[in-house]
C-alpha positions as a Markdown table, in Angstrom:
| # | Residue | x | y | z |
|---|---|---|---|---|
| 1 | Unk | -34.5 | -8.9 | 13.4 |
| 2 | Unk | -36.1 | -10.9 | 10.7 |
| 3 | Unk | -34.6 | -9.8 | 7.5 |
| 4 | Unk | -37.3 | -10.5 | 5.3 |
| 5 | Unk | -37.1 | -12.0 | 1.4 |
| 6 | Unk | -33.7 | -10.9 | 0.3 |
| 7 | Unk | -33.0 | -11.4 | -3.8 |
| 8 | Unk | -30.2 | -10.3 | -5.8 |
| 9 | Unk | -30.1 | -9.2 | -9.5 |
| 10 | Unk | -27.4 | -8.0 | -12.0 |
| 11 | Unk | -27.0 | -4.3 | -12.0 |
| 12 | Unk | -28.5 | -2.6 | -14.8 |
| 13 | Unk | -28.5 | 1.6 | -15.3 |
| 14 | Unk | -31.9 | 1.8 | -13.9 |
| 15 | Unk | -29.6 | 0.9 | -10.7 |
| 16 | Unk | -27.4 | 3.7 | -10.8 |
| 17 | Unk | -29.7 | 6.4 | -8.7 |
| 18 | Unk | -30.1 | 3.9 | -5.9 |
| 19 | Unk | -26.2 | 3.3 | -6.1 |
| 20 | Unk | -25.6 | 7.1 | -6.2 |
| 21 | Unk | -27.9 | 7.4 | -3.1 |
| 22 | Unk | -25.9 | 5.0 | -1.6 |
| 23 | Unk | -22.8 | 6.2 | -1.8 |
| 24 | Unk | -23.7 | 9.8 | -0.8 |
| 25 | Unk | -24.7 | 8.5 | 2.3 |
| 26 | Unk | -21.3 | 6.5 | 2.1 |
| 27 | Unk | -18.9 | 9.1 | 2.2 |
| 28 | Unk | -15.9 | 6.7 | 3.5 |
| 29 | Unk | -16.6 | 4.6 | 0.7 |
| 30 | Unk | -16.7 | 7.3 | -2.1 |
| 31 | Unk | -13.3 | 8.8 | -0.7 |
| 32 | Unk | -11.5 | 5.4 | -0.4 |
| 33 | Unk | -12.6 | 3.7 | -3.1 |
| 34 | Unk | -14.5 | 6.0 | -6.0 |
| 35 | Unk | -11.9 | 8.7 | -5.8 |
| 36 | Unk | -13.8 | 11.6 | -7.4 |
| 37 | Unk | -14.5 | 9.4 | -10.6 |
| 38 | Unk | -17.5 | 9.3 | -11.7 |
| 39 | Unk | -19.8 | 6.2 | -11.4 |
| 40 | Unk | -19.8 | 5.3 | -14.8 |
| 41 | Unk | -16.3 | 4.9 | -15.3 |
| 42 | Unk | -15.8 | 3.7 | -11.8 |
| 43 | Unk | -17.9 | 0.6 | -12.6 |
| 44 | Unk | -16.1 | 0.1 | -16.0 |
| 45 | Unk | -12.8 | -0.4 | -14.9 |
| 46 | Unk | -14.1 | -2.7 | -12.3 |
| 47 | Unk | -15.9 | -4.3 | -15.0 |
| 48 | Unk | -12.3 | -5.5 | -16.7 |
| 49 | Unk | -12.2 | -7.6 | -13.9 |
| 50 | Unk | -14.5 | -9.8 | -14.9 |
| 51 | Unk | -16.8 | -8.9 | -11.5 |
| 52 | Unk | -20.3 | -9.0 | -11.0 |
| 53 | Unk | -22.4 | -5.6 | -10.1 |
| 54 | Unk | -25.2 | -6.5 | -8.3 |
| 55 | Unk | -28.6 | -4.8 | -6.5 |
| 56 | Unk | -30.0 | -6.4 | -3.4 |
| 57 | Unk | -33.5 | -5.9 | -2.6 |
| 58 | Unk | -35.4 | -7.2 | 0.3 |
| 59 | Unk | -39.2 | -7.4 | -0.5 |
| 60 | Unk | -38.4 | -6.0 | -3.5 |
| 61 | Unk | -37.1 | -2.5 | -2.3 |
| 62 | Unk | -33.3 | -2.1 | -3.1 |
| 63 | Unk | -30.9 | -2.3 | -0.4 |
| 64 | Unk | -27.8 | -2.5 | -1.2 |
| 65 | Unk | -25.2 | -3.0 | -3.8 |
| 66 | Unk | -22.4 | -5.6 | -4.1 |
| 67 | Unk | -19.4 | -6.3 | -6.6 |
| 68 | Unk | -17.1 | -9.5 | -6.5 |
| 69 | Unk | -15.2 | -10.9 | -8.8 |
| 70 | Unk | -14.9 | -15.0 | -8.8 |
| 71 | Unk | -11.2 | -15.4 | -10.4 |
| 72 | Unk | -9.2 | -12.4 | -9.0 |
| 73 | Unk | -6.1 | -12.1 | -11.6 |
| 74 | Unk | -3.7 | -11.5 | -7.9 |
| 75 | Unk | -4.6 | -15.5 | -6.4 |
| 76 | Unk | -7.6 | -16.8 | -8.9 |
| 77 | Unk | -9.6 | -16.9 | -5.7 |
| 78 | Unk | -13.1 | -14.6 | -5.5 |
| 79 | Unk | -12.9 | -11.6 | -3.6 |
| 80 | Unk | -15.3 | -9.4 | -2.1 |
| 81 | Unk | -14.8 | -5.6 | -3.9 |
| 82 | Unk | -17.3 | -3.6 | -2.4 |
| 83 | Unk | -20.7 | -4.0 | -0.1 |
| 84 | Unk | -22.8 | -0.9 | 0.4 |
| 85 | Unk | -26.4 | -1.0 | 2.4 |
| 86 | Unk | -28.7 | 2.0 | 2.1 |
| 87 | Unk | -28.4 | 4.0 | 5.2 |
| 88 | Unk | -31.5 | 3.7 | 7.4 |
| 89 | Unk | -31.2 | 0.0 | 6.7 |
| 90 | Unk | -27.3 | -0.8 | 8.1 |
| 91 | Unk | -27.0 | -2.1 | 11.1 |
| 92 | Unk | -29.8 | -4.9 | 10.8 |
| 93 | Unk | -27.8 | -7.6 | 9.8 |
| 94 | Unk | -28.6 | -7.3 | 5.7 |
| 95 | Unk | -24.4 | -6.9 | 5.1 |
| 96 | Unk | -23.9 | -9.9 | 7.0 |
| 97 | Unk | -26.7 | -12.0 | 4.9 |
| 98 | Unk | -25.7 | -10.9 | 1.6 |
| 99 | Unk | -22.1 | -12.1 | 2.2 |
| 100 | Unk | -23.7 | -15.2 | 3.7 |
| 101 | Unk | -25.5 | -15.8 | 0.5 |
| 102 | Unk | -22.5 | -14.7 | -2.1 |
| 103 | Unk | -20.6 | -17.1 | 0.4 |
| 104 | Unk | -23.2 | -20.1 | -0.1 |
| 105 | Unk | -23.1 | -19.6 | -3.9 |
| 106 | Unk | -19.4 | -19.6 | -4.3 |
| 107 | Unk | -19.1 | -22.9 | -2.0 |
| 108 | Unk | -21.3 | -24.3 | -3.8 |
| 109 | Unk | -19.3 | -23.8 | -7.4 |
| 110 | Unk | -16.5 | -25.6 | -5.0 |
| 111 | Unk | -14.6 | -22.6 | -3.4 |
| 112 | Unk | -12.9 | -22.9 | -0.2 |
| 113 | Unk | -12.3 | -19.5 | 0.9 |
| 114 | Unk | -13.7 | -16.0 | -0.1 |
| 115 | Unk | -11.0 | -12.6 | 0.3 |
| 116 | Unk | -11.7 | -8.8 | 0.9 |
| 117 | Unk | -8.7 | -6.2 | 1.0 |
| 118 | Unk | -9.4 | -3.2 | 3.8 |
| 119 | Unk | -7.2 | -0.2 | 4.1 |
| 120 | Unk | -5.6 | -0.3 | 7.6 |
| 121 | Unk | -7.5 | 2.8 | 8.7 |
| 122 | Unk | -10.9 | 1.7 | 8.2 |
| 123 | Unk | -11.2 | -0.3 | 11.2 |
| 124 | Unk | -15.3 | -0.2 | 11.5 |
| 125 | Unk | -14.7 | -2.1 | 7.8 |
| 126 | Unk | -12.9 | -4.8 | 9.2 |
| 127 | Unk | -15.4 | -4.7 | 12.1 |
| 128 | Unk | -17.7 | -5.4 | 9.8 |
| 129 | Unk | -15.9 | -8.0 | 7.9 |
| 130 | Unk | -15.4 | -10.1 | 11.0 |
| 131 | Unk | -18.5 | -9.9 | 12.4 |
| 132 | Unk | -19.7 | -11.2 | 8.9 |
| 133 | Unk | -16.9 | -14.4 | 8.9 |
| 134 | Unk | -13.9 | -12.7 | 7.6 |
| 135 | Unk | -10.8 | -13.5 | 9.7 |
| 136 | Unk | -7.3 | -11.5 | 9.2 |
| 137 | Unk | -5.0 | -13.4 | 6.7 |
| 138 | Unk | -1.9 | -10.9 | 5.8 |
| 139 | Unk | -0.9 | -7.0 | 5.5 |
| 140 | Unk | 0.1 | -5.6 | 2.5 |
| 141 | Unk | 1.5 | -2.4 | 1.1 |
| 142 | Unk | 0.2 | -1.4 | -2.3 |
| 143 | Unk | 2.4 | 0.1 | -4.9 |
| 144 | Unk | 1.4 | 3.7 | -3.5 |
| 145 | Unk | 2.5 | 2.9 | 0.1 |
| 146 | Unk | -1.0 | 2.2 | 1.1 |
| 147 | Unk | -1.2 | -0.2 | 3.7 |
| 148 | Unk | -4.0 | -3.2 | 3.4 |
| 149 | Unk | -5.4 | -6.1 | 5.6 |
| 150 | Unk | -6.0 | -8.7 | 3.7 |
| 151 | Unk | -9.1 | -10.7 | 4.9 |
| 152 | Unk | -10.6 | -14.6 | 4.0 |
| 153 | Unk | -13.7 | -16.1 | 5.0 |
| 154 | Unk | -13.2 | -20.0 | 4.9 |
| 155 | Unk | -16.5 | -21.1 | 3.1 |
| 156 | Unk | -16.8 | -24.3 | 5.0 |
């Protein structure tokens, strides 16, 4: 499927109904990873990261969100936080072009590898994440017993 003209912008609040919408329809997402905050404070403490929020559109309709951080304060490598497509739009290969084109801009700032964390459980994640370039690095077991696969796509 042709994708179409795919552009990226920095998030701004007029963003935040699409991104709600989103996440509705995301309801693996919201329970993993928003945790019953709400969106505004969600974003901020992803925000101390130094991250970038951003809106995909595709002929100028928004399609998805993204946030990824370029230093991550655990390997000061960029990692992948979070990649949400609108619903009646997954599924058509937008995911796997918006890490393509995150992935072309951070090798071209000279990084060699790009990192996502998955919990364990969410195998049609890590599905994704492969299907998209991400290959299994390590497992690791957060603070709260929570056990992660950590993933990196070599940007070569």
């Amino acid at each position: 499927m042709a994708i179409g003209n795919i552009s990226s912008s920095k998030f701004t609040e007029e963003d935040q109904p699409f991104f709600l919408e989103v996440i509705k329809d995301s309801t693996d997402w919201e329970e993993e990873e928003k945790c019953g905050n709400n969106l505004c404070n969600y974003m901020a403490r992803h925000q101390e990261l130094n991250g970038e929020w951003r809106i995909w559109r595709i002929n100028g309709e928004r399609t998805a969100v993204t946030f990824h951080v370029n230093l991550s304060p655990s390997n000061r490598k960029p990692w992948l936080g979070t990649i949400l497509v609108k619903k009646e739009m997954r599924r058509k290969g937008i995911g796997t072009a918006v890490i393509e084109l995150l992935a072309a801009e951070l090798k071209k700032k000279g990084e060699k590898s790009f990192y996502a964390g998955v919990p364990e459980n969410r195998t049609n994640w890590i599905y994704f994440l492969s299907d998209a370039g991400f290959e299994q690095f390590k497992s690791e077991t957060s603070d709260d017993g929570r056990e992660f696969l950590i993933m990196v796509c070599p940007l070569i």
